[in-house]
KEDRENSE-219799 format. One record per residue (C-alpha): residue number from 1; x, y, z. Coordinates in Angstrom, 3 decimals, padded with zeros to 6 digits. Example, Ala and Ser with C-alpha at 12.3 -4.5 7.8 and 13.67 -1.06 7.14 Angstrom:
    i         u         v         w
    1   012.300  -004.500   007.800
    2   013.670  -001.060   007.140
***
This chain:
    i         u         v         w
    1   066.416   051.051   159.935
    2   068.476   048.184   161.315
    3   071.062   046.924   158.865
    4   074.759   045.261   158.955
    5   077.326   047.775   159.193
    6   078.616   046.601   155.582
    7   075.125   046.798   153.968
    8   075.046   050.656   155.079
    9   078.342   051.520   153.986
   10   077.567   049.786   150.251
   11   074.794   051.703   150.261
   12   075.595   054.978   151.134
   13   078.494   053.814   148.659
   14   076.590   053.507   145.846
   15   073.932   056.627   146.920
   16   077.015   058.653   146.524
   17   078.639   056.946   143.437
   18   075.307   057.599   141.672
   19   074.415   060.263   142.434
   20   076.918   062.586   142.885
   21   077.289   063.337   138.723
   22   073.876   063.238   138.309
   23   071.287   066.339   138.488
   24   069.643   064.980   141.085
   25   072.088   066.167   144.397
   26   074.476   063.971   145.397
   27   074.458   065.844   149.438
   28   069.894   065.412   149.255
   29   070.253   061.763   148.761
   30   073.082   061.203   151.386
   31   071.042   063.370   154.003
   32   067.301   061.429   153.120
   33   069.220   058.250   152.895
   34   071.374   058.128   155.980
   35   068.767   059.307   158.062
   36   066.194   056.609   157.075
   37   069.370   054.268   158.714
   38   069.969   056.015   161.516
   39   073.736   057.341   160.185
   40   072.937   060.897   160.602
   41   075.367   061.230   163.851
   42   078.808   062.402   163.670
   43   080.436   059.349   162.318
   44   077.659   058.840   159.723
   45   079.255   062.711   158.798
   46   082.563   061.873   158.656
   47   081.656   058.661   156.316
   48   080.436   061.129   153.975
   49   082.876   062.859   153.571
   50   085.232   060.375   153.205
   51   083.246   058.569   150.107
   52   082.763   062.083   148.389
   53   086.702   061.845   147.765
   54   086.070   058.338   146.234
   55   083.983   060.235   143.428
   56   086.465   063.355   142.944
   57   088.880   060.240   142.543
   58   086.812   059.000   139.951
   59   086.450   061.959   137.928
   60   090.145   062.399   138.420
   61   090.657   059.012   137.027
   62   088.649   059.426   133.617
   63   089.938   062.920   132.777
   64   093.253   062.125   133.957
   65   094.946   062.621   130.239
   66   093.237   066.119   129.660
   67   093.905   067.340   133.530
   68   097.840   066.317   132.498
   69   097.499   068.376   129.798
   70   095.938   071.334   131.521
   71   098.581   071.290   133.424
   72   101.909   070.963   131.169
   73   100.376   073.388   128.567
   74   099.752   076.337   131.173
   75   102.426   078.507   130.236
   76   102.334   078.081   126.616
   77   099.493   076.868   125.402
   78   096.723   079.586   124.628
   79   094.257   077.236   124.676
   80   095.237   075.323   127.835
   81   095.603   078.451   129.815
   82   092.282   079.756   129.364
   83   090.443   076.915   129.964
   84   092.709   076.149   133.766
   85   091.799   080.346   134.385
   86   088.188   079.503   133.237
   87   087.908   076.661   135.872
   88   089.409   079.148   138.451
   89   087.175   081.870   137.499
   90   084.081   079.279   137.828
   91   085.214   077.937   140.940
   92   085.483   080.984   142.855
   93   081.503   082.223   143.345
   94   080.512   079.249   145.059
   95   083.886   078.618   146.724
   96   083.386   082.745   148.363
   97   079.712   081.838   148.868
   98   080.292   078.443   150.844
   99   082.691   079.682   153.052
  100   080.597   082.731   154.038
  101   077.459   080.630   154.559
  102   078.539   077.077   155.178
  103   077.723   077.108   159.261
  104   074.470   078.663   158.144
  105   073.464   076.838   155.557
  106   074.206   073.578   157.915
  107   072.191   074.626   160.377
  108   069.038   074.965   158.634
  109   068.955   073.476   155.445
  110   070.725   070.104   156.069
  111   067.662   068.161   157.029
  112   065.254   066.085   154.572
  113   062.366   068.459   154.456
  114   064.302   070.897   152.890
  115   066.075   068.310   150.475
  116   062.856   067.224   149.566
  117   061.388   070.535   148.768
  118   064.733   071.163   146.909
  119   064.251   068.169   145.122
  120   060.997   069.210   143.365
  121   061.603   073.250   143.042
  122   065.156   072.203   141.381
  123   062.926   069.657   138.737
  124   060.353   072.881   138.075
  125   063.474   074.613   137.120
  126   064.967   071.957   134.957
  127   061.899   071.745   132.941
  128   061.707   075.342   132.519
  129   065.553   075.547   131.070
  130   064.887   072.780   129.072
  131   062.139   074.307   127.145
  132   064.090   077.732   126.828
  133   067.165   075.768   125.462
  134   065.061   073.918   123.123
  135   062.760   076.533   121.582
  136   064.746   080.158   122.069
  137   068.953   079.398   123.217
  138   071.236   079.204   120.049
  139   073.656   077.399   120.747
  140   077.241   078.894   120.427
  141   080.019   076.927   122.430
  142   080.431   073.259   121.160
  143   083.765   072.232   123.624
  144   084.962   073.436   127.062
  145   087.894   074.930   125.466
  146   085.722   077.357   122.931
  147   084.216   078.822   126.604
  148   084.901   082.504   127.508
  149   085.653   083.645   130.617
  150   082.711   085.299   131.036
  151   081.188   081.781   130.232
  152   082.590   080.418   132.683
  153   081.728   083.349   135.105
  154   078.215   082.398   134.513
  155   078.532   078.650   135.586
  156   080.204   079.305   138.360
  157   077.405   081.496   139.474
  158   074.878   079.051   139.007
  159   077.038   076.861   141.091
  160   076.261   078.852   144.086
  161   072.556   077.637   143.951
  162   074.206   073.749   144.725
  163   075.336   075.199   147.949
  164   071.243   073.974   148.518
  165   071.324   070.541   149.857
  166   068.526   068.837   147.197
  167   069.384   071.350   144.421
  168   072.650   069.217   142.903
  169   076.376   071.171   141.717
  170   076.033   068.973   138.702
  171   072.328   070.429   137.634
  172   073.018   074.163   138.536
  173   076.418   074.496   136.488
  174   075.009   072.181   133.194
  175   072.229   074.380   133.304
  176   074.200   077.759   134.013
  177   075.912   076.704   130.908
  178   072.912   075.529   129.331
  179   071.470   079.235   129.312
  180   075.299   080.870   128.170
  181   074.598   078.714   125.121
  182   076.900   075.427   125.834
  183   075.811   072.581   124.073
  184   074.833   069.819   126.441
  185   078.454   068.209   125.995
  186   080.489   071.139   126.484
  187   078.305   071.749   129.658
  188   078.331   068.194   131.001
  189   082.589   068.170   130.504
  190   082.576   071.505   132.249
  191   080.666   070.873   135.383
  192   082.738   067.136   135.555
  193   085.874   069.334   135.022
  194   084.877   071.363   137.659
  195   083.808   069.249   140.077
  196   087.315   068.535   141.022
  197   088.004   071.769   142.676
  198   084.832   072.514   144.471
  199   084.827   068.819   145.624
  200   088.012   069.336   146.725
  201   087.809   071.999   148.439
  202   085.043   071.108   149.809
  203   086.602   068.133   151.496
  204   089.992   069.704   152.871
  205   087.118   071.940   154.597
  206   085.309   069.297   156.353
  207   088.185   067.029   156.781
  208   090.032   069.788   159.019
  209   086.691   070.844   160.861
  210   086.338   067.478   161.594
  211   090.103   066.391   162.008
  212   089.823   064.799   165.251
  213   086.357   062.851   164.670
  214   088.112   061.843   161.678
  215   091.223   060.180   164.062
  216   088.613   058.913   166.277
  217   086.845   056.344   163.652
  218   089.531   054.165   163.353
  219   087.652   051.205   164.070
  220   085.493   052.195   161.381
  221   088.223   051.668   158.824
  222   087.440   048.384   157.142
  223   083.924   050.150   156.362
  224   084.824   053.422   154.971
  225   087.122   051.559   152.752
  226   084.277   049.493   151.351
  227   081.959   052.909   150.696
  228   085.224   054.664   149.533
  229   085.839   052.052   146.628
  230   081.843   051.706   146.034
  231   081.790   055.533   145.370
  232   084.679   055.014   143.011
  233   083.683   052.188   140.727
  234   079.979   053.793   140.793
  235   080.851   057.327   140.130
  236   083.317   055.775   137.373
  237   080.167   054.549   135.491
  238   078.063   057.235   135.694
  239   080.564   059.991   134.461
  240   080.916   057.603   131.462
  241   077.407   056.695   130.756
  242   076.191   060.845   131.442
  243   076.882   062.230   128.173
  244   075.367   059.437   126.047
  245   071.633   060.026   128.207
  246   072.015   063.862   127.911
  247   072.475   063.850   124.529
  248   069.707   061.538   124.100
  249   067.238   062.453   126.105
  250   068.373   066.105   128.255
  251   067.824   066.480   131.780
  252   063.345   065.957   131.384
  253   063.988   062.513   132.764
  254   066.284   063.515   135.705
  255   063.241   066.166   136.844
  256   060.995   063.702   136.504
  257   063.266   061.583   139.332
  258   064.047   064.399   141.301
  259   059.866   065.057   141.604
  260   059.211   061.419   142.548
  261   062.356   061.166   145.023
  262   060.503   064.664   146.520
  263   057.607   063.688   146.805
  264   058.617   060.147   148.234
  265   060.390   062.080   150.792
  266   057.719   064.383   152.123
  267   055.045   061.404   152.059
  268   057.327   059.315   154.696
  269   058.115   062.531   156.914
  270   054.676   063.600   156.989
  271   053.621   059.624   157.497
  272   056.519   058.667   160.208
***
């Protein structure tokens, strides 16, 4: 698909702004999207990567206060401490897991089929929690900071499933915590929370793999700026508007999308 250089980068911008907080996989919708315009090549990689760090930014941005206080109350406050271990303790499963099984992963599950099947399995599964969390899961843990560290285990497990291009980080860990008994707040704030790390992470990986396609896109600037502060803005919104639709109406509506995305998605590969 033929489009001006801008129009691609605002929407690859706003692909990852959107969806990248959202239980619907952030990576699925960058891979289906950039291939159907033709960004799939090295420098549409390296574009990625660059407007992922416009969302950690984001998320950054709105918990900025509580990240402060993480932080400054490390050392002596109880509370504070557990809850900086607890993120450490959920980041580390998928953190081992990725860097054992990145190049793998890569290499045969970064392409749209498998997003697409992703897509729909990851909706079957969604339903399936939902109806467990309704009908049998008390719930026990009402904020992130009630979490133990087992709890947190648990989530960070889950997390490990994201490493799935079309499964979505955000979807695995609210439902890891889901099933530990988190209300749908405390799970939401968690999986935002940590999102920075694994993000993170993440991109120092990538960005050092790729170092030198990185120094080679210079030209390219002007465009990864605009996708960079499209990801921001979007992401911005979404992290704000998330815990007013979960608490609303759960994640049923997000499987719902994820099927019809899936299906979408298998219909034009089988078609083209």
């Amino acid at each position: 698909m033929e489009l001006p250089p801008v129009v691609d980068a605002l929407i690859l911008g706003i692909v990852e702004g959107l969806t990248e907080f959202l239980p619907v996989s952030s990576t699925g919708h960058l891979i289906v999207v950039s291939d159907l315009l033709g960004q799939n090549d090295e420098k549409g990689k390296i574009f990625d990567i660059v407007i992922q760090l416009g969302a950690i930014l984001a998320v950054c941005w709105e918990f900025r206060t509580r990240i402060v206080r993480a932080f400054r109350g490390f050392r002596t406050d109880p509370v504070q401490h557990r809850f900086a271990i607890n993120l450490f303790v959920a980041f580390l499963p998928a953190a081992i897991v990725g860097l054992l099984f990145q190049n793998y992963i890569k290499k045969y599950l970064f392409n749209p089929t498998s997003v697409a099947i992703a897509l729909i399995v990851g909706a079957l599964v969604i339903f399936a929690v939902e109806r467990w969390y309704r009908g049998i899961i008390a719930t026990r843990v009402n904020t992130v900071y009630e979490m133990t560290t087992f709890d947190a285990l648990v989530v960070g497990i889950a997390q490990c499933f994201s490493l799935i291009p079309g499964t979505s980080r955000s979807a695995a860990t609210i439902m890891g915590g889901m099933l530990r008994g988190l209300s749908r707040e405390a799970a939401t704030e968690f999986s935002f929370f940590l999102a920075i790390p694994i993000m993170a992470g993440a991109f120092v990986v990538d960005a050092v793999k790729n170092r030198h396609e990185l120094m080679s896109v210079k030209a390219e600037i002007p465009l990864i700026a605009v996708g960079f502060v499209v990801s921001f803005v979007v992401a911005l919104a979404v992290i704000r508007a998330m815990l007013a639709i979960l608490t609303k109406r759960g994640l049923a509506p997000f499987g719902w999308f994820r099927i019809a995305v899936g299906a979408v998605g298998l219909a034009l590969l089988y078609f083209a």
